[in-house]
DONUPA-897882 format. One record per residue: residue in three letters; z, x, y of N, C-alpha, C, O, CB in turn. Coordinates in nm, 4 decimals. Atoms other than C-alpha are relative to their C-alpha. Glycine has a CB too. Layout:
N
{ALA; {Z; X; Y}; {Z; X; Y}; {Z; X; Y}; {Z; X; Y}; {Z; X; Y}}
...
***
This chain:
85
{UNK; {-0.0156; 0.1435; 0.0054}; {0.5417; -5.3659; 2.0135}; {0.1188; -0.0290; -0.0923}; {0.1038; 0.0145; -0.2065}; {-0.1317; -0.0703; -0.0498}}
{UNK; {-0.1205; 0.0044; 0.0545}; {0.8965; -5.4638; 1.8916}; {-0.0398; -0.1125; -0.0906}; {-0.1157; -0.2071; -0.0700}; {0.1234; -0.0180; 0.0981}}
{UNK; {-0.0027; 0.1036; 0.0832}; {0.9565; -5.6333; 1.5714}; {0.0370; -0.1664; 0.0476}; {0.1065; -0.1936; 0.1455}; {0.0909; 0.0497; -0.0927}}
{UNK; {-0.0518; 0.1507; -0.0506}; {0.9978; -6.0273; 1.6000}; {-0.0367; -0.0278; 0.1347}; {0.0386; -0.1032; 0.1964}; {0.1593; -0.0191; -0.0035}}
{UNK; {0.0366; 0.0525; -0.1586}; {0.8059; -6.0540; 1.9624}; {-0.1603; -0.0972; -0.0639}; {-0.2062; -0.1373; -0.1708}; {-0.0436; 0.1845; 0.1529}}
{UNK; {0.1146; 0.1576; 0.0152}; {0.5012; -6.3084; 2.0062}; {-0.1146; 0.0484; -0.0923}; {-0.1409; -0.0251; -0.1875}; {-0.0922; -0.0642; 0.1789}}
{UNK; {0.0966; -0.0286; 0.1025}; {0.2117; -6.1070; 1.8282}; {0.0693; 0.1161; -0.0805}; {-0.0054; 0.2127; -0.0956}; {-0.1482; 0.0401; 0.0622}}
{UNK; {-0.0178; -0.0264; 0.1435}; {0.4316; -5.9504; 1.5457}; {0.1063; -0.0563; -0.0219}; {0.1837; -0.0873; 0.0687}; {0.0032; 0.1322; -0.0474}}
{UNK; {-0.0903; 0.1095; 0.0754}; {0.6503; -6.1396; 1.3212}; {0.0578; 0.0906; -0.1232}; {0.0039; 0.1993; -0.1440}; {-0.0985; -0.1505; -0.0608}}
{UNK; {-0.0587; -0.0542; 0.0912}; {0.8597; -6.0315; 1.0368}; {-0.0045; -0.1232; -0.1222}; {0.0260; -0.2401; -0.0986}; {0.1399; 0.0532; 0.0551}}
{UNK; {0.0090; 0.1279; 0.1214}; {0.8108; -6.2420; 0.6852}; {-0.0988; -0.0879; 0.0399}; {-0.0750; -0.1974; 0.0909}; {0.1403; -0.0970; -0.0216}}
{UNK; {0.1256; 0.1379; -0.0868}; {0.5275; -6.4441; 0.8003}; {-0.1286; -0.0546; -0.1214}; {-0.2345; 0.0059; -0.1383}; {-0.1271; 0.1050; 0.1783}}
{UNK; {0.0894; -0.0183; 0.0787}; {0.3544; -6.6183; 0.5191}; {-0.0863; -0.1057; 0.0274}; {-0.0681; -0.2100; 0.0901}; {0.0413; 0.0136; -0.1238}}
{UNK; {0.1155; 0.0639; -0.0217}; {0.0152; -6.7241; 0.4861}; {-0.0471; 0.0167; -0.1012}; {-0.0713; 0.1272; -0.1497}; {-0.0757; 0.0287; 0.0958}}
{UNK; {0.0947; 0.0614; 0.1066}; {-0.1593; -6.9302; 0.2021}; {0.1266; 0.0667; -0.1225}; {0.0752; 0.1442; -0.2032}; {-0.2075; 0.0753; -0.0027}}
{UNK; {-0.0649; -0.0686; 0.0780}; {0.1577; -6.8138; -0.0140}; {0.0265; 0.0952; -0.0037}; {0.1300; 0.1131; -0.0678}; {-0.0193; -0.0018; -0.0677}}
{UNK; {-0.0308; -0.0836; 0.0250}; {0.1444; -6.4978; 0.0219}; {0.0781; 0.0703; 0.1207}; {0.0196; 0.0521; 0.2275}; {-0.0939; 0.0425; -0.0539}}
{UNK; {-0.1431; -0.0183; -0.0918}; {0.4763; -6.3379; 0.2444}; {-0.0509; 0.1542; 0.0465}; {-0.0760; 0.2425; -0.0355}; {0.1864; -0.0070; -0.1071}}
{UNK; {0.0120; -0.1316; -0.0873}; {0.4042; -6.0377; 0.5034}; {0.0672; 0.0503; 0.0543}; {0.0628; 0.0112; 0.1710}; {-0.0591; 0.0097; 0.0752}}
{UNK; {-0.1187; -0.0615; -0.0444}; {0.6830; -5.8279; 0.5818}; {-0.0161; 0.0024; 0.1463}; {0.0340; -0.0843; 0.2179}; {0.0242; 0.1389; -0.0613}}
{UNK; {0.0554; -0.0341; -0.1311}; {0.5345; -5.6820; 0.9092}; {-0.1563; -0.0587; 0.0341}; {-0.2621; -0.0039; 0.0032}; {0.0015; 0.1595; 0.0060}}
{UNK; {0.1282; 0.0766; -0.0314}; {0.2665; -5.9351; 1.0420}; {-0.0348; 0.0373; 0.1455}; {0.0392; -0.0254; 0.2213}; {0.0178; -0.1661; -0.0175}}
{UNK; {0.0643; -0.0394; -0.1517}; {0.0944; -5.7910; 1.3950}; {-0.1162; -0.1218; -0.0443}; {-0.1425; -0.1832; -0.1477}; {-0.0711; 0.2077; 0.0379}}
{UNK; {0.0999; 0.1228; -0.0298}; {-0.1691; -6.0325; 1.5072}; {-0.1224; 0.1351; 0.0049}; {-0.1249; 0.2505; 0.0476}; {0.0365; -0.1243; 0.1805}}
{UNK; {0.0723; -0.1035; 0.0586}; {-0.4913; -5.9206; 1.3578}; {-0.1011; 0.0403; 0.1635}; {-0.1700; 0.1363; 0.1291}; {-0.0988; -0.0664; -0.1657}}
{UNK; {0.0717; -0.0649; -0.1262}; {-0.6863; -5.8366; 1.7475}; {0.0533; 0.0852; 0.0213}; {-0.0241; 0.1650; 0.0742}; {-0.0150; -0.0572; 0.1159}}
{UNK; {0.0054; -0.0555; -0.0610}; {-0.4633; -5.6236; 1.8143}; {0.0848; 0.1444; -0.1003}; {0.1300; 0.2531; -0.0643}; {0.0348; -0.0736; 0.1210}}
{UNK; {-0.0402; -0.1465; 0.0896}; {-0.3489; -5.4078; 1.4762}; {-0.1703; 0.0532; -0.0450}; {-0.1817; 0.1605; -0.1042}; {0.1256; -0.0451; -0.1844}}
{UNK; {0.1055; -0.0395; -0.0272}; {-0.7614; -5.4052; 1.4943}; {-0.0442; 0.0915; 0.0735}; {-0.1255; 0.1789; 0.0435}; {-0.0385; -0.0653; 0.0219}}
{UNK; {0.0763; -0.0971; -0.0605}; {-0.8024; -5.2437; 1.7768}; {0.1326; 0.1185; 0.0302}; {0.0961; 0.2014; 0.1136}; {-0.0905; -0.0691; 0.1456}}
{UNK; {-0.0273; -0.0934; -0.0588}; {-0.5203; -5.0121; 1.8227}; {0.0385; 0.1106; -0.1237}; {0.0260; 0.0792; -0.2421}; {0.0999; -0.0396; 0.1036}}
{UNK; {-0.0052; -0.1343; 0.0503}; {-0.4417; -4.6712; 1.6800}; {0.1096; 0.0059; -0.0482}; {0.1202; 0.0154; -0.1705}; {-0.0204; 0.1037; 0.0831}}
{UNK; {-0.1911; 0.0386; 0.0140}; {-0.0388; -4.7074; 1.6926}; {0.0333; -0.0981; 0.0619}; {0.0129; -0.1409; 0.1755}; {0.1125; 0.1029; 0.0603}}
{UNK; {-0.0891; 0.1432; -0.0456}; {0.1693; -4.9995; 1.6629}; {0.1417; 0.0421; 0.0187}; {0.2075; 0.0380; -0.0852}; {0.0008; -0.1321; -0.1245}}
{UNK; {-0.0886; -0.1108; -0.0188}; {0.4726; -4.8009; 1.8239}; {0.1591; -0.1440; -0.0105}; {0.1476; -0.2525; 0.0464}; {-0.0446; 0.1178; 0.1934}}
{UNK; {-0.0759; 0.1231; -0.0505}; {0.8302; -5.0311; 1.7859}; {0.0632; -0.0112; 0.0758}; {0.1125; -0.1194; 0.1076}; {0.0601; -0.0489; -0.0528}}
{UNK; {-0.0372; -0.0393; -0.2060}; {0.9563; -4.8730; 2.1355}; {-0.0248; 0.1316; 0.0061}; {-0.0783; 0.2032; -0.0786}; {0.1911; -0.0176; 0.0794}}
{UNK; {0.1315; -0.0606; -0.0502}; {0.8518; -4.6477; 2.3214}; {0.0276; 0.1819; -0.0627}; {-0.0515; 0.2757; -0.0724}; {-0.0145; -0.0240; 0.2115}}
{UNK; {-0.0215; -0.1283; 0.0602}; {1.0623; -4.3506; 2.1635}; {-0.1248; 0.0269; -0.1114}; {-0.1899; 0.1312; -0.1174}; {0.1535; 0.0005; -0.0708}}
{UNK; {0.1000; -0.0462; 0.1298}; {0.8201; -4.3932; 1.8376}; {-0.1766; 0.0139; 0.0900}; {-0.2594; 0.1024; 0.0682}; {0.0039; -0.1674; -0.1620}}
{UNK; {0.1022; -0.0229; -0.1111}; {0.5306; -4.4428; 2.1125}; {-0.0269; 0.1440; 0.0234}; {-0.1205; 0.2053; -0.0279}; {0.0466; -0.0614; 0.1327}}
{UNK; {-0.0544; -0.1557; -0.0606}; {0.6321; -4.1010; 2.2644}; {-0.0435; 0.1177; -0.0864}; {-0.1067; 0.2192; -0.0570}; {0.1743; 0.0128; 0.0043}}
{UNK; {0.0152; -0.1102; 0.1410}; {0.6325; -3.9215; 1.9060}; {-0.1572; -0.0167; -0.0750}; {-0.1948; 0.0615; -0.1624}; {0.1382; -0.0509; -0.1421}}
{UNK; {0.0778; 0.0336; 0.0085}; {0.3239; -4.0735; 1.8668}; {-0.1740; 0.0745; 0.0510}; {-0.2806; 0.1048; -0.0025}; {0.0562; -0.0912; 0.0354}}
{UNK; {0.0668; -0.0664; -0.1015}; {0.1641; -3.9322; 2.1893}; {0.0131; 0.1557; -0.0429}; {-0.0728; 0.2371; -0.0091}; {0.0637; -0.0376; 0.1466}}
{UNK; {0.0050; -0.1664; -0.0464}; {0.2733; -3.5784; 2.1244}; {-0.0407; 0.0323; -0.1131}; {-0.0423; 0.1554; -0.1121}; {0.1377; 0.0914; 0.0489}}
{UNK; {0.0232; 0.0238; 0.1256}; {0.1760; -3.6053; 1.7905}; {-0.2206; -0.0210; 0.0363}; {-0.2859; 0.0737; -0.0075}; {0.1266; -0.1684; -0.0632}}
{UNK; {0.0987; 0.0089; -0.0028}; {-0.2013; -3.7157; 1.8797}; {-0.0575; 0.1124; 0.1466}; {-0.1755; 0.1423; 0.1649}; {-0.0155; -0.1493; -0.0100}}
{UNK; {-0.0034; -0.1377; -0.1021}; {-0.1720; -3.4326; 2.1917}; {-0.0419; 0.1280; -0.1157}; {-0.1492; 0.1794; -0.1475}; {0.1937; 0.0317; 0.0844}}
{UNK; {0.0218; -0.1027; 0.1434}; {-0.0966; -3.1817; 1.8909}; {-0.1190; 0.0597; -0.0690}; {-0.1539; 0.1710; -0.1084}; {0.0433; -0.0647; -0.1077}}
{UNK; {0.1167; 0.0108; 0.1419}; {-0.3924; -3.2884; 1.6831}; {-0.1024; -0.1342; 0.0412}; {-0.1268; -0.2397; -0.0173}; {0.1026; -0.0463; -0.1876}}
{UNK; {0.0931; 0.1477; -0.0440}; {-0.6224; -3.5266; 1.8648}; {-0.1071; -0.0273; -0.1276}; {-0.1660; 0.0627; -0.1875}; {-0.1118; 0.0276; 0.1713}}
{UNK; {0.1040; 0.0284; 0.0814}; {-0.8441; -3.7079; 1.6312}; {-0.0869; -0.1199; 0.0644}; {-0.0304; -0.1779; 0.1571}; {0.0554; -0.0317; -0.1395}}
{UNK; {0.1008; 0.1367; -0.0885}; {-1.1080; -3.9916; 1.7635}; {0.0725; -0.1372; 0.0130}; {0.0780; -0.1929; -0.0966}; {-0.1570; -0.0484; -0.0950}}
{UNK; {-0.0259; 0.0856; -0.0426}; {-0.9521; -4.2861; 1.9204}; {-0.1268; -0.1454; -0.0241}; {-0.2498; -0.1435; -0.0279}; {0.0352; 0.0577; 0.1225}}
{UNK; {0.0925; 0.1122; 0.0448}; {-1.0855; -4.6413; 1.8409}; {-0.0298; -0.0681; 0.1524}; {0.0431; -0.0943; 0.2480}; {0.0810; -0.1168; -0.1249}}
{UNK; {0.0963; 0.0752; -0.0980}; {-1.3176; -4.7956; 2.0716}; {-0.0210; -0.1206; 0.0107}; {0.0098; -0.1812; -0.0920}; {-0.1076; 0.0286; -0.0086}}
{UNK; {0.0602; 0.1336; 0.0404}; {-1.4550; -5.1388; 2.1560}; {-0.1144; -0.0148; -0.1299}; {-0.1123; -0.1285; -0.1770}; {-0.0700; -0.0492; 0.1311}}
{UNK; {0.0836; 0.0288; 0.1047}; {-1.7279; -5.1119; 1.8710}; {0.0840; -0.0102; -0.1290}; {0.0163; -0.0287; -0.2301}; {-0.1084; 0.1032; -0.0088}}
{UNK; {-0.1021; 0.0196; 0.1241}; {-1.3987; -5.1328; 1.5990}; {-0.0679; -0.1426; 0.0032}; {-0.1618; -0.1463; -0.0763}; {0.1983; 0.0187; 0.0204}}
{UNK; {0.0182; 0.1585; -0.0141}; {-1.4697; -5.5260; 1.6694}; {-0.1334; -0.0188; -0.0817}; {-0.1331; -0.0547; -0.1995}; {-0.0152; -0.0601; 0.1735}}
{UNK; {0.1371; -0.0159; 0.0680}; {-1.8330; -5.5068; 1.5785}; {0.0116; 0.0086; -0.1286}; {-0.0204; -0.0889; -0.1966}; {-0.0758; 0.1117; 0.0388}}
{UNK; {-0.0114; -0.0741; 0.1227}; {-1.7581; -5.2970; 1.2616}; {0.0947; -0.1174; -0.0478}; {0.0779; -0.1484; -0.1657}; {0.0597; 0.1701; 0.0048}}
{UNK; {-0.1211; 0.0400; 0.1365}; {-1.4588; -5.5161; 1.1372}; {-0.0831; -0.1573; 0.0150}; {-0.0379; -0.2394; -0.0648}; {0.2423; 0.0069; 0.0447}}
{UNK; {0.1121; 0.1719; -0.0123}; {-1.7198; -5.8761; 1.2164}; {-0.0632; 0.0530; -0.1040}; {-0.0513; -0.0159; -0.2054}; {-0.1300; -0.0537; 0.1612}}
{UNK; {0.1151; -0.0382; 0.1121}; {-1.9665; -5.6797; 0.9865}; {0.0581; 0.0065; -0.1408}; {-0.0250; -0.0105; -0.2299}; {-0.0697; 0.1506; 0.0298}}
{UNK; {-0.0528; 0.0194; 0.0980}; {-1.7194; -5.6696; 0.7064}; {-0.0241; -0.1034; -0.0039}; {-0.1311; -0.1510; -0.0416}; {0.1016; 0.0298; -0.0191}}
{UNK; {0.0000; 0.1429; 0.0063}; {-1.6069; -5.9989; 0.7515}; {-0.1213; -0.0967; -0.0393}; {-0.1098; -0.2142; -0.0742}; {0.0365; -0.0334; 0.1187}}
{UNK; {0.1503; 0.0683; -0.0362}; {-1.9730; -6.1058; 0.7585}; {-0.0350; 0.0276; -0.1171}; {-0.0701; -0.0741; -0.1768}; {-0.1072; 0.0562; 0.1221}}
{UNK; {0.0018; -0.0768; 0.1560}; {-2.0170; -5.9006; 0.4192}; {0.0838; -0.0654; -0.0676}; {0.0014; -0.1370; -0.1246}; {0.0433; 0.1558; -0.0152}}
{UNK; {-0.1239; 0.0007; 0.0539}; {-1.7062; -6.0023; 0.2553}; {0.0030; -0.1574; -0.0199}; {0.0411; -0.2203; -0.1186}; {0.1182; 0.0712; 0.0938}}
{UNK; {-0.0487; 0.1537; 0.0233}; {-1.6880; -6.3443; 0.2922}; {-0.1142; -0.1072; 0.0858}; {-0.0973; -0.1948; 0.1706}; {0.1808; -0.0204; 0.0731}}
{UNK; {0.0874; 0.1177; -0.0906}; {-2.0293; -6.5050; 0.3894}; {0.0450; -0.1286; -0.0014}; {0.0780; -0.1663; 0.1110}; {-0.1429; -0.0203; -0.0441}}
{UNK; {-0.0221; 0.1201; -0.0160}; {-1.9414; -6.8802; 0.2694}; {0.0616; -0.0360; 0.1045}; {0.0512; -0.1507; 0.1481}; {0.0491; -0.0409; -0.0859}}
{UNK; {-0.0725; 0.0188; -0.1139}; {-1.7332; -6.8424; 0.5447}; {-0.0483; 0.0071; 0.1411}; {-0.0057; -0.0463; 0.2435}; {0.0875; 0.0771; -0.0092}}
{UNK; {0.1334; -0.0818; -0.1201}; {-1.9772; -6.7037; 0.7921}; {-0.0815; -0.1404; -0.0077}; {-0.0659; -0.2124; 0.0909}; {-0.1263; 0.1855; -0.0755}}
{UNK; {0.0477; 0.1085; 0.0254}; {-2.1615; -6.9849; 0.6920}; {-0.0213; -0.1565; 0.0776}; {-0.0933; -0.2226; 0.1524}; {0.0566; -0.0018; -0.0865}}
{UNK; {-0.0836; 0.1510; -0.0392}; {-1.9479; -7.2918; 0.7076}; {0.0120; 0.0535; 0.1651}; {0.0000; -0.0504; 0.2299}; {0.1984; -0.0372; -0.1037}}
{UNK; {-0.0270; 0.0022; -0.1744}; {-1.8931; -7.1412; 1.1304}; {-0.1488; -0.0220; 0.0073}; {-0.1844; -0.1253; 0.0639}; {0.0736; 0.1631; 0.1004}}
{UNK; {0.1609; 0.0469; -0.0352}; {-2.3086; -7.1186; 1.1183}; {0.0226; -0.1364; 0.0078}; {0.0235; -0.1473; 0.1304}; {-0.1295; 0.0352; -0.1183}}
{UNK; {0.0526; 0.0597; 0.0445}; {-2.3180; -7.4361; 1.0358}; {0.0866; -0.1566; 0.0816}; {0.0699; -0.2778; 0.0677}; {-0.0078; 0.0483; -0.1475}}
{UNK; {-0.0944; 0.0664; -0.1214}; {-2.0399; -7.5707; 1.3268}; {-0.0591; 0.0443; 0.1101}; {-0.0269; -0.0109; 0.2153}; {0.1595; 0.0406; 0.0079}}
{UNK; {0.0742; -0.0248; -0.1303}; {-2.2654; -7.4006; 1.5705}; {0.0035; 0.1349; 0.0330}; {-0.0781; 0.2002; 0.0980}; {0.0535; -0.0757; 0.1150}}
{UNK; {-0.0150; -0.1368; -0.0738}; {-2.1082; -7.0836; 1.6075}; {-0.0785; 0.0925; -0.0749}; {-0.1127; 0.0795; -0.1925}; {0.1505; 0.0550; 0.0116}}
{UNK; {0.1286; -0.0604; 0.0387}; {-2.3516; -6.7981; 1.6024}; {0.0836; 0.1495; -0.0584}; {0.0181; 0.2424; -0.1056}; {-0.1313; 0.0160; 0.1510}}
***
């Protein structure tokens, strides 16, 4: 995913604080490598060929809600409390 396209940004700040390399958090969640073409992609692949280690699954989502859910109930909360479950 190339720097400066729609879900990553370069300098991108939020609440004050400035993020060099900002990916949009669904999808530096669920993936493994954020490659910035496809050469680093490539080196990537032969690299997890090499030395496979466990690939992330749909249950990452689950697991990173259960933080969130931990981490910052008031927040969990205040959505209870708009409806969402």
């Amino acid at each position: 995913m190339p720097k400066n396209s729609h879900h990553r940004r370069s300098n991108v700040v939020f609440h004050g604080v400035e993020i060099t390399d900002w990916v949009h958090p669904f999808i530096d969640v669920s993936s493994d490598c954020i490659a910035d073409d496809i050469n680093e992609a490539i080196g990537w692949i032969k690299q997890y060929l090499g030395a496979p280690l466990p690939i992330k699954g749909i249950t990452v989502f689950d697991e990173v809600i259960e933080k969130f859910e931990a981490k910052l109930p008031k927040i969990v909360s205040s959505y209870q409390a708009k409806g969402w479950i």
